[in-house]
C-alpha positions as CSV (number, residue, x, y, z in Angstrom):
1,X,0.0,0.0,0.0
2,X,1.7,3.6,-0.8
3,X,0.7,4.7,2.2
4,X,2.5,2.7,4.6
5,X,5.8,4.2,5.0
6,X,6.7,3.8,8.4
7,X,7.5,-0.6,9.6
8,X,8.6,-2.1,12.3
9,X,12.9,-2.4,11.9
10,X,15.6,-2.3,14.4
11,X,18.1,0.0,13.8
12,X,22.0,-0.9,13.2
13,X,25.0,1.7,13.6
14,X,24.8,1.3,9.6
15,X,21.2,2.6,9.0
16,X,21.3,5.2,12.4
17,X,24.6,6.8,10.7
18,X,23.0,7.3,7.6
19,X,19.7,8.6,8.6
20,X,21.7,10.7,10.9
21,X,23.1,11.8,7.8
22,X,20.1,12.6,6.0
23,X,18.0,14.2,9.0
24,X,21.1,16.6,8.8
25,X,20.6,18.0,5.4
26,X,17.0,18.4,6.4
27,X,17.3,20.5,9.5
28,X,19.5,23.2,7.7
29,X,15.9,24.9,5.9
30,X,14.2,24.6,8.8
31,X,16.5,26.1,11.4
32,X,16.8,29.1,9.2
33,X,13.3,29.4,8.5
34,X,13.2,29.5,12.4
35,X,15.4,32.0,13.1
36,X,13.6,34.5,10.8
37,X,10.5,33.5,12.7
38,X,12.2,34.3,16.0
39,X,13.8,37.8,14.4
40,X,17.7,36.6,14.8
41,X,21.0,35.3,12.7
42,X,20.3,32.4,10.8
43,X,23.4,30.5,12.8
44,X,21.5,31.1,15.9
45,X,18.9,28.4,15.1
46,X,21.6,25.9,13.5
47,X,23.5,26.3,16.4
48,X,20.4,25.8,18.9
49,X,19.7,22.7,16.5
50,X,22.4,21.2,17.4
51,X,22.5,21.5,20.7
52,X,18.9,20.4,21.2
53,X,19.3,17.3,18.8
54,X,22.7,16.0,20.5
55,X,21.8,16.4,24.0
56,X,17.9,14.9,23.7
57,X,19.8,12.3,21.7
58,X,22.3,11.3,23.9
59,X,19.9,11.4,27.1
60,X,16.3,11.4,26.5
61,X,13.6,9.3,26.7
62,X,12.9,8.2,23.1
63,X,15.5,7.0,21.1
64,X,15.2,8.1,17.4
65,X,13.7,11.4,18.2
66,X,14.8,14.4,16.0
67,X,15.1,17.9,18.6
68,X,16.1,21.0,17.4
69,X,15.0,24.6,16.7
70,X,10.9,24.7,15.9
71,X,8.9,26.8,14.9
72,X,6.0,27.2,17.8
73,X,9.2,28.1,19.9
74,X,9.9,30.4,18.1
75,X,6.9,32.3,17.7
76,X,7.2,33.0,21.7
77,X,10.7,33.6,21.5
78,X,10.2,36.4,19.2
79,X,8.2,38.0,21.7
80,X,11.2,38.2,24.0
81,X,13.7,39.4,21.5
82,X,11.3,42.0,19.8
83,X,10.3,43.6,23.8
84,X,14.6,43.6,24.2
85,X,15.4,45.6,21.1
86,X,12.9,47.9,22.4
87,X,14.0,48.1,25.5
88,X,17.8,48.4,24.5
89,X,16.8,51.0,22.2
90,X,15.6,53.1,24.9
91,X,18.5,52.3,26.9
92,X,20.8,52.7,24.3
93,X,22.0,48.9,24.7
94,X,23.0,46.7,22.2
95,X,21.5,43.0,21.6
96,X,19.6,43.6,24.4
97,X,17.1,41.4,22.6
98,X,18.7,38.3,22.4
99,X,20.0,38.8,26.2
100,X,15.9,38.5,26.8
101,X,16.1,35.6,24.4
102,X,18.9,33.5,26.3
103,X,17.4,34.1,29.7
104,X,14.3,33.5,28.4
105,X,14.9,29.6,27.0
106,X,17.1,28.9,30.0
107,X,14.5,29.4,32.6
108,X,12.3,27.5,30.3
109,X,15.2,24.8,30.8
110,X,14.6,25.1,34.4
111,X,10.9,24.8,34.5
112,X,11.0,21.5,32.4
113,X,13.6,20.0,34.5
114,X,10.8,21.3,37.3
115,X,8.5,19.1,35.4
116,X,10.6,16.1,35.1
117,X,11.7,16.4,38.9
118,X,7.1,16.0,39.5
119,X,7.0,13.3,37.6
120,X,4.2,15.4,35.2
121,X,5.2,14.1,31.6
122,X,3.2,10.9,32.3
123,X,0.5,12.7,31.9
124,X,0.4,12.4,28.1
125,X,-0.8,9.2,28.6
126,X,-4.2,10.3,29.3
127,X,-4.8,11.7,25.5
128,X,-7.3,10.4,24.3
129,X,-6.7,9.0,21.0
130,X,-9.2,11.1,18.6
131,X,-7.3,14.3,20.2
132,X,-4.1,12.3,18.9
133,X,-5.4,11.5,15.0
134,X,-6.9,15.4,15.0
135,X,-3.1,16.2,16.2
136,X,-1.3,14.4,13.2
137,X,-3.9,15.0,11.0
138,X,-3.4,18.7,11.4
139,X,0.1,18.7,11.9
140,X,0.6,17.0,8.3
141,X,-2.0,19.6,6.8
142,X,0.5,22.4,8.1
143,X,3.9,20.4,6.9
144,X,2.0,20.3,3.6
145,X,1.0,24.4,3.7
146,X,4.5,25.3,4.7
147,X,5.9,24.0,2.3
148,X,4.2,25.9,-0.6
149,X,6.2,28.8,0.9
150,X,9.4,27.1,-1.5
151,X,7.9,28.0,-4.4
152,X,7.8,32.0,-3.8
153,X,10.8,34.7,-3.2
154,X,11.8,35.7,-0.1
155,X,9.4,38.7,-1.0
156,X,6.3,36.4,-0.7
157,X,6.1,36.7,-4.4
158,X,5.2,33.3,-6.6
159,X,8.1,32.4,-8.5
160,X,7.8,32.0,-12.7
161,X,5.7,29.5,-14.0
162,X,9.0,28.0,-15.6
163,X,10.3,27.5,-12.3
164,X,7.4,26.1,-10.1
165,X,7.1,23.5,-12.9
166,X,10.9,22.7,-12.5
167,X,10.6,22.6,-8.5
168,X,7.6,20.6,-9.2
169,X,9.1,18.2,-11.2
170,X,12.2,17.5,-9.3
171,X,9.9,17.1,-6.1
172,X,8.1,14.6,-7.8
173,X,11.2,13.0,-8.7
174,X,12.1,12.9,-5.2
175,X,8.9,11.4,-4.1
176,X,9.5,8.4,-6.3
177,X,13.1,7.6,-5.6
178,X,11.7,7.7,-1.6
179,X,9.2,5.2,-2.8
180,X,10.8,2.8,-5.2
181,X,14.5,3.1,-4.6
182,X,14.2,0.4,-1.4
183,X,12.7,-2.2,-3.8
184,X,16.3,-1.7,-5.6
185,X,18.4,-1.6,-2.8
186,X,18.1,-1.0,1.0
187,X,21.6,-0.1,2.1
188,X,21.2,3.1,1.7
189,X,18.3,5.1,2.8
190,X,15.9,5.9,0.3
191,X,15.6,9.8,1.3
192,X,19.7,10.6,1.2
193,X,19.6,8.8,-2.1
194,X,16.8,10.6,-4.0
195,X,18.5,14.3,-1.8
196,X,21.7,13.2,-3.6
197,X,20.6,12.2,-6.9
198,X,18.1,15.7,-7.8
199,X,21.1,17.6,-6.2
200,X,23.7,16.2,-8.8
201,X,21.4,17.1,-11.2
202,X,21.3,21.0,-10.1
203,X,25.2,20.7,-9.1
204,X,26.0,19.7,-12.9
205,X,23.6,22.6,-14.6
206,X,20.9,19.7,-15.8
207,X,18.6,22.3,-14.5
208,X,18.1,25.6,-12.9
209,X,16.3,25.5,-9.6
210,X,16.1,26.9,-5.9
211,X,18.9,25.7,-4.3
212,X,19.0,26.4,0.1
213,X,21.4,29.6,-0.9
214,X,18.6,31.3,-2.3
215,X,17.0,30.7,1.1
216,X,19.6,31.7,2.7
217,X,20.9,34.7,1.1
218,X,17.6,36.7,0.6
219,X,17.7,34.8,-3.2
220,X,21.0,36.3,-4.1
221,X,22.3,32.8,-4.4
222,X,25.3,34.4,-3.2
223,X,26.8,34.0,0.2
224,X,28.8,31.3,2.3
225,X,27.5,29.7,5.4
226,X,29.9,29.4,7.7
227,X,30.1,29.9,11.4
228,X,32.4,29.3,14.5
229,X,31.6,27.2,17.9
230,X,29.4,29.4,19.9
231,X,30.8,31.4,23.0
232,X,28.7,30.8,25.8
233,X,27.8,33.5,28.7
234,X,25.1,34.9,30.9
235,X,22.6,37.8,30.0
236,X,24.3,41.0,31.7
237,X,22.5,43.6,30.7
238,X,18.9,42.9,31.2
239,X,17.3,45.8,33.6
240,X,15.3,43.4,36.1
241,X,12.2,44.9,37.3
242,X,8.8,43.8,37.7
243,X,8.0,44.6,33.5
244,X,11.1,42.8,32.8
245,X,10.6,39.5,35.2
246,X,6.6,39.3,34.4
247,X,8.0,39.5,30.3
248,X,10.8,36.7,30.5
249,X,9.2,34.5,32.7
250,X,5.9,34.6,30.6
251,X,7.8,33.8,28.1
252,X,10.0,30.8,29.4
253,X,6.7,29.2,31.0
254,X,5.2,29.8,27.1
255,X,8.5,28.0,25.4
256,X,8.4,25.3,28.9
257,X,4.9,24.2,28.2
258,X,5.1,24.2,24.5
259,X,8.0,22.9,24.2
260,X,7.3,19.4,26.6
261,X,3.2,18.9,25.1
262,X,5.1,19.2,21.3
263,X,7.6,16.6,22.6
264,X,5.5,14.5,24.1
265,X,3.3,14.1,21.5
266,X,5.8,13.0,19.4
267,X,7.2,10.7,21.6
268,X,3.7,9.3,21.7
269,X,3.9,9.1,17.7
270,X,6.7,7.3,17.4
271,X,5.6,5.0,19.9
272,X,3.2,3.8,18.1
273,X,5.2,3.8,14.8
274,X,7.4,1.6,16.0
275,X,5.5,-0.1,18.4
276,X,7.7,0.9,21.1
277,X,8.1,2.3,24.3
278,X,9.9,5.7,25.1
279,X,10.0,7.1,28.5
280,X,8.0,10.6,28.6
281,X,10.0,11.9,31.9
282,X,13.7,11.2,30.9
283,X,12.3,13.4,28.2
284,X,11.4,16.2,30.4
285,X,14.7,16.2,31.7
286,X,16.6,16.1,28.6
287,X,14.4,18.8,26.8
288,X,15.4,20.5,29.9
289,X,18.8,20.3,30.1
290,X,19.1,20.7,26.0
291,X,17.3,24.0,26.5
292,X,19.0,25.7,29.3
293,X,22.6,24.4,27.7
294,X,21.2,26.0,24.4
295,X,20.5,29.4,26.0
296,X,24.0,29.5,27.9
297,X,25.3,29.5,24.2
298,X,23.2,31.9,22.7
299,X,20.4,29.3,21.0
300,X,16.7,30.1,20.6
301,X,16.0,26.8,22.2
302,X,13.3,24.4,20.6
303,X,11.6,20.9,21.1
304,X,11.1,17.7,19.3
305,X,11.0,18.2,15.6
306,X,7.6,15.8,13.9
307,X,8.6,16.3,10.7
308,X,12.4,15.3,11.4
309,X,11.8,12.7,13.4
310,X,9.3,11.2,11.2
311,X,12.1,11.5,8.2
312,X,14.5,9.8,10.6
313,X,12.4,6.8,11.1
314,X,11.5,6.5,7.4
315,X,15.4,6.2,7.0
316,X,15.9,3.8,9.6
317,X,16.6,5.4,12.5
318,X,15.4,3.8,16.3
319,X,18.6,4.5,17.8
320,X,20.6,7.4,19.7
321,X,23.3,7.0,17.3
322,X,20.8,8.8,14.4
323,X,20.0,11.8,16.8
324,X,23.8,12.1,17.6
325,X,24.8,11.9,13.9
326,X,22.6,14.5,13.0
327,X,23.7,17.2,15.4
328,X,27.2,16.3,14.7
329,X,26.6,16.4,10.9
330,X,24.6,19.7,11.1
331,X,27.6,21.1,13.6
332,X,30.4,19.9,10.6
333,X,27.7,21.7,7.6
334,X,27.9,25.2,10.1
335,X,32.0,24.9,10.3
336,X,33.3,23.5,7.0
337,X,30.7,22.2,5.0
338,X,27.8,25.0,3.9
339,X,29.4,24.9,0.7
340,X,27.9,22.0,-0.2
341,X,24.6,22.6,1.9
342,X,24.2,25.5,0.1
343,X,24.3,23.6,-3.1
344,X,20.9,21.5,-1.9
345,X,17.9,22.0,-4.3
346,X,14.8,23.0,-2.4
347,X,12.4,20.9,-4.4
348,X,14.7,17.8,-3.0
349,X,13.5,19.0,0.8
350,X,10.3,20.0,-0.9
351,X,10.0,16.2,-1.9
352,X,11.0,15.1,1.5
353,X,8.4,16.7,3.3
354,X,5.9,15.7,1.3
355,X,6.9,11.9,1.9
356,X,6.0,13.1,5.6
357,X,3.0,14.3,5.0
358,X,1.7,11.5,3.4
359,X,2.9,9.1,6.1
360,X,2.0,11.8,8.7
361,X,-1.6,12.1,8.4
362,X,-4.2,9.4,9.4
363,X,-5.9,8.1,6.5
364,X,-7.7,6.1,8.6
365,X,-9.8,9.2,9.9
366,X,-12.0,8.6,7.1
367,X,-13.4,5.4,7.9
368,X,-14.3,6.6,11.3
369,X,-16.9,8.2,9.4
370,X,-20.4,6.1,10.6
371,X,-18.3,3.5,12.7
372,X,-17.1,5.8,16.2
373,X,-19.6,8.0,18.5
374,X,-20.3,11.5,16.7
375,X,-18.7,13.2,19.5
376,X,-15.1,11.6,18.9
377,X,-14.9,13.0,15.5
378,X,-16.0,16.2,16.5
379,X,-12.6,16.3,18.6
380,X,-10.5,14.8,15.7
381,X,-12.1,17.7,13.2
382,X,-11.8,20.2,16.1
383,X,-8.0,19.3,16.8
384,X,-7.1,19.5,13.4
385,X,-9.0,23.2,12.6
386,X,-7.4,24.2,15.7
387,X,-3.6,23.4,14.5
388,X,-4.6,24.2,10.7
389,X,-5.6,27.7,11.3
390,X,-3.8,28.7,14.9
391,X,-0.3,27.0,14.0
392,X,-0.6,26.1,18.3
393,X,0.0,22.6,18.7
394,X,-0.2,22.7,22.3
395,X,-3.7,25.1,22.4
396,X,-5.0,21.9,19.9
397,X,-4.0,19.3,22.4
398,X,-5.5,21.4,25.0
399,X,-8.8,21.8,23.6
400,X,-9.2,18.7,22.4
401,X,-8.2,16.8,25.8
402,X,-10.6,19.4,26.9
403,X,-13.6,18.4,25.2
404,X,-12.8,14.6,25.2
405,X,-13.4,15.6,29.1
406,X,-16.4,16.9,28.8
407,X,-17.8,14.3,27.0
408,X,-16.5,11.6,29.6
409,X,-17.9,13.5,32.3
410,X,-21.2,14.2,30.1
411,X,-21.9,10.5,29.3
412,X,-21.0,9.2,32.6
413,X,-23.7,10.6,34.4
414,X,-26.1,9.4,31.8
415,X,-25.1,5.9,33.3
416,X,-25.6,6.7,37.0
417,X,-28.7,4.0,38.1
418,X,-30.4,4.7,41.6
419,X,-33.0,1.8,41.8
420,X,-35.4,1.3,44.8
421,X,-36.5,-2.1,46.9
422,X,-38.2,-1.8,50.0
423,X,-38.3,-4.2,52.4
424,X,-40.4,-5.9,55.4
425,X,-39.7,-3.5,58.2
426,X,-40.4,-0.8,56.1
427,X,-36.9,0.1,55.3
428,X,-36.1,2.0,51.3
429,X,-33.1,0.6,49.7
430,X,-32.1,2.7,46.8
431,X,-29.1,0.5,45.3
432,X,-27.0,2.6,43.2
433,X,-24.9,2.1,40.1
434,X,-22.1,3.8,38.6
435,X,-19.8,6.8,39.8
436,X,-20.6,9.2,42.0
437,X,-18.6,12.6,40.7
438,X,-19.3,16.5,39.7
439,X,-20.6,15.3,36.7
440,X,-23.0,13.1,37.9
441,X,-23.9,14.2,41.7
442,X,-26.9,16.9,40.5
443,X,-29.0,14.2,38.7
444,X,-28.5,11.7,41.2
445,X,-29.5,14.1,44.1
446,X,-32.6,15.1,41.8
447,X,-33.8,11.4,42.3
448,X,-34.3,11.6,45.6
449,X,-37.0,13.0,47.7
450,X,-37.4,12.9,51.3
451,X,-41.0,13.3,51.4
452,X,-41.5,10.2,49.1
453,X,-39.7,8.2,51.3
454,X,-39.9,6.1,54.8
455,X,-38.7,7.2,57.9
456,X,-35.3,5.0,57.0
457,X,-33.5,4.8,53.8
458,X,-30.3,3.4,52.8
459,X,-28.2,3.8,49.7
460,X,-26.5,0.9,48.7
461,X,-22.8,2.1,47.1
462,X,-22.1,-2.1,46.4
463,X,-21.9,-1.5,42.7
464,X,-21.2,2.4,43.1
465,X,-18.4,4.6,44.3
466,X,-18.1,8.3,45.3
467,X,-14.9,9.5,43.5
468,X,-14.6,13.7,44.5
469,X,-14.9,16.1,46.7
470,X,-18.4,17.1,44.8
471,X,-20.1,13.5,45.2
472,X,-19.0,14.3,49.4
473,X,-20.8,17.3,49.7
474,X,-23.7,16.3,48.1
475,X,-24.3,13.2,50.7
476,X,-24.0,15.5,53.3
477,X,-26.7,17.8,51.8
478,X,-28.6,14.9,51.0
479,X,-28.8,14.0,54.5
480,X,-29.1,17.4,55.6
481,X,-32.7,17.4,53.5
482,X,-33.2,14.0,55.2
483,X,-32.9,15.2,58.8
484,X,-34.8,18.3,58.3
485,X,-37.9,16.2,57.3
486,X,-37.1,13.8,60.2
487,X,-35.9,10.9,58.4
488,X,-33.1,8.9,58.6
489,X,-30.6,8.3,56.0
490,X,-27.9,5.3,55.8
491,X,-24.9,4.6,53.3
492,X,-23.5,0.9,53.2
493,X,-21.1,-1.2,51.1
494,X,-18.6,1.6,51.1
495,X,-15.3,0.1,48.7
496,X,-12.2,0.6,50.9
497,X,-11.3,3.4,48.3
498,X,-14.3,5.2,49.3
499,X,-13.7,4.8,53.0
500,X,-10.7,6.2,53.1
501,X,-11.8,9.2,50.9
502,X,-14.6,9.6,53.8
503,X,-11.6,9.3,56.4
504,X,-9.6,11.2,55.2
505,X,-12.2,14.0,54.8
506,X,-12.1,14.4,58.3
507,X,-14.6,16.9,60.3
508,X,-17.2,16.5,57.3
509,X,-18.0,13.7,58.0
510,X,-18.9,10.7,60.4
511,X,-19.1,6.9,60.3
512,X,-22.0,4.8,61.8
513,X,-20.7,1.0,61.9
514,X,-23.8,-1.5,62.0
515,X,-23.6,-4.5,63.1
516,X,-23.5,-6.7,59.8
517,X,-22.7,-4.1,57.9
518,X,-20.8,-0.6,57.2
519,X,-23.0,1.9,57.6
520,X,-21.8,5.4,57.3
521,X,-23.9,8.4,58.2
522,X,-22.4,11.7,56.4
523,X,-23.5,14.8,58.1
524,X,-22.2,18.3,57.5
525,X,-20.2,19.8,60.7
């Protein structure tokens, strides 16, 4: 089938070097692309690349994953640099903006190690799966968007007919090599092979295309890329007031949160990929680390990279090795080898990335049609609009986890039973079924009247359990109502979970022990 792109392999030092290789080449459009978005030099966001895809590599939770500079970090970052140039303007300092950058994305280091020391990033594992497909889904519909952006100037303007047939052409070209060429031979990844073979091509004059200069150099084609090992060092300038502290550290808990639920989601991804299992907090920690180490040198800080990390395990990647390669490749491009980086055809990355997008996106989603509840595509079409047309991966996750909630909580009181027996002596036994929670505790309290009732009821909780603070306080204002008409009112069968939730709620509430049976009388204090 064409579109099954990603299988199940183990990676060998072999096939890790060489996707390594290849994710390289990838990153080098993308990191500059980045660094406009965030307003600095384009060697900022190689740099912050490589420091984010060696360190997360080497030490994080999920081997094969591609980190480096992205671009929903640096929309925040922007914010930072773009409130310090103002600022140094007015204070007639220099690169103040970047000083707000650095300290920025290292205190968003420290707030993800923060996270990783709570143990939070295993909470991913409660997103719901329709939140996930809308996720991908609109993730590969943004890949696919972006990368329309090839085919113009650096003016926004559409380039010649002539040459968007060329780029189109060569793309296509690409697309099939990435398709066929394993059927030929897999030694080699299919992606370096069809990067190399349509850059020949533009290397030797067989045609005249876009080559990563143009990006580059404002579409001069003319320009070197070349940069040294980044000094590292401390933000001295910044003016620290309230202004100042309430700016940066908005900022760092912006890139922080962003940065981990854009991680985490691909770690999730490649999980299931590969039918593996990555660990979410050694993530944390090594997104962490990667970020504060990358501020320290003067990087813009990212996260996980989808797209890259999808093209590394279309290679072959599943090991460190791939993740360390590729920093170390993209760190030997930036010091001695952007003359041939430079060289690159866009339509080749073009090509790439549309290999992504097809084996990004969930083709499945359209059999869902007819088949799953109404409300779980809403989420998947609400997830997608939401990354489509905000570009905030995180706010999609958000809402959709959001509404999957709501849903839960909506349908779960639906199933909430309360069903009467009386008995010999007189007694009403109202034996309830299901979970006792905010969502469900109004309609349940609705059922019951104390004027329709004996002088001694009991509510049976043997198939039923009280799970919050909510389903608490309404027992004790449930028995509140009971007393006041002079009745009596009884819980039994309490789980153990439930007794000690009743325990440990202290001077709310009191316990009545029968003799055959728990009974506990809740009463408001």
């Amino acid at each position: 089938m064409f579109f099954s792109l990603f299988t199940k392999i183990h990676g060998t030092w072999k096939t890790d070097t060489l996707s390594g290789l290849t994710v390289a080449l990838a990153l080098v459009p993308e990191a500059i692309a980045f660094s406009f978005v965030a307003n600095v030099d384009p060697v900022v966001g190689l740099w912050s690349a490589v420091f984010l895809g060696f360190i997360t590599a080497a030490f994080g939770g999920r081997p094969g994953m591609i980190s480096g500079a992205t671009g929903a970090v640096a929309v925040v970052v922007a914010k930072a640099v773009d409130a310090g140039n103002t600022a140094g303007a007015e204070l007639g300092i220099d690169n103040l903006g970047m000083q707000y950058m650095v300290a920025a994305v290292m205190l968003a280091g420290v707030i993800q190690g923060l996270v990783a020391v709570l143990k939070l990033g295993r909470f991913i594992r409660l997103v719901p799966h329709p939140v996930m497909m809308g996720f991908v889904n609109g993730l590969a519909i943004v890949i696919l968007i972006s990368q329309f952006q090839s085919f113009q100037t650096v003016d926004g303007e559409w380039l010649s007919s002539d040459k968007i047939l060329v780029m189109g052409a060569l793309a296509l070209v690409t697309m099939c090599i990435i398709k066929f060429f394993p059927k030929i031979s897999e030694a080699v990844p299919s992606i370096l092979v069809a990067i190399a073979a349509v850059g020949l091509l533009s290397y030797f004059n067989v045609v005249d295309t876009k080559t990563v200069s143009d990006v580059l150099f404002d579409g001069t084609g003319s320009g070197e890329l070349r940069g040294s090992f980044p000094a590292w060092g401390w933000p001295g300038d910044i003016v620290w007031n309230l202004e100042t502290i309430l700016l940066i550290g908005g900022v760092a808990a912006a890139v922080a949160m962003v940065g981990l639920i854009e991680s985490l989601m691909t770690l999730q991804l490649i999980d299931d990929m590969t039918e593996t299992r990555g660990e979410g907090n050694r993530e944390c920690y090594a997104q962490g680390g990667a970020n504060f180490l990358s501020g320290l040198f003067g990087g813009m800080g990212g996260c996980a990279m989808i797209g890259q990390s999808l093209i590394n395990i279309r290679s072959g990647g599943r090991g460190r090795i791939s993740g360390i390669v590729a920093a170390l490749a993209l760190a030997g491009f930036i010091l001695v080898g952007g003359p041939i980086i430079v060289e690159i055809p866009v339509a080749a990355l073009v090509g790439v990335m549309f290999m992504v997008v097809i084996g990004t996106f969930e083709w499945s989603t359209f059999q869902t049609f007819g088949k799953v509840p109404g409300s779980d595509i809403l989420v998947i079409l609400v997830v997608t609009l939401t990354t489509v047309f905000l570009h905030n991966l995180a706010l999609a996750v958000f809402v959709g986890v959001v509404m999957s909630a709501l849903v839960f909580a909506w349908e779960s009181a639906q199933h909430v039973r309360l069903n009467p027996q009386n008995t010999e002596d007189g007694t009403r036994i109202y034996n309830l079924q299901g979970v006792l929670y905010f969502g469900s505790v109004r309609e349940f309290s609705e059922r019951l009247n104390p004027s329709d009732d004996p002088d001694e009821v009991i509510i049976d909780f043997k198939h039923a359990r009280i799970a919050d603070y909510s389903s608490l306080e309404i027992l004790n204002a449930i028995t509140e109502r009971y007393r006041k008409a002079g009745k009596n009112l009884l819980l039994r069968h309490m789980s153990k979970e439930c007794q000690r939730m009743i325990t440990a709620a202290g001077s709310l509430v009191t316990i009545e022990m029968a003799e055959d049976d728990p009974h506990y009388r809740v009463v408001r204090i």
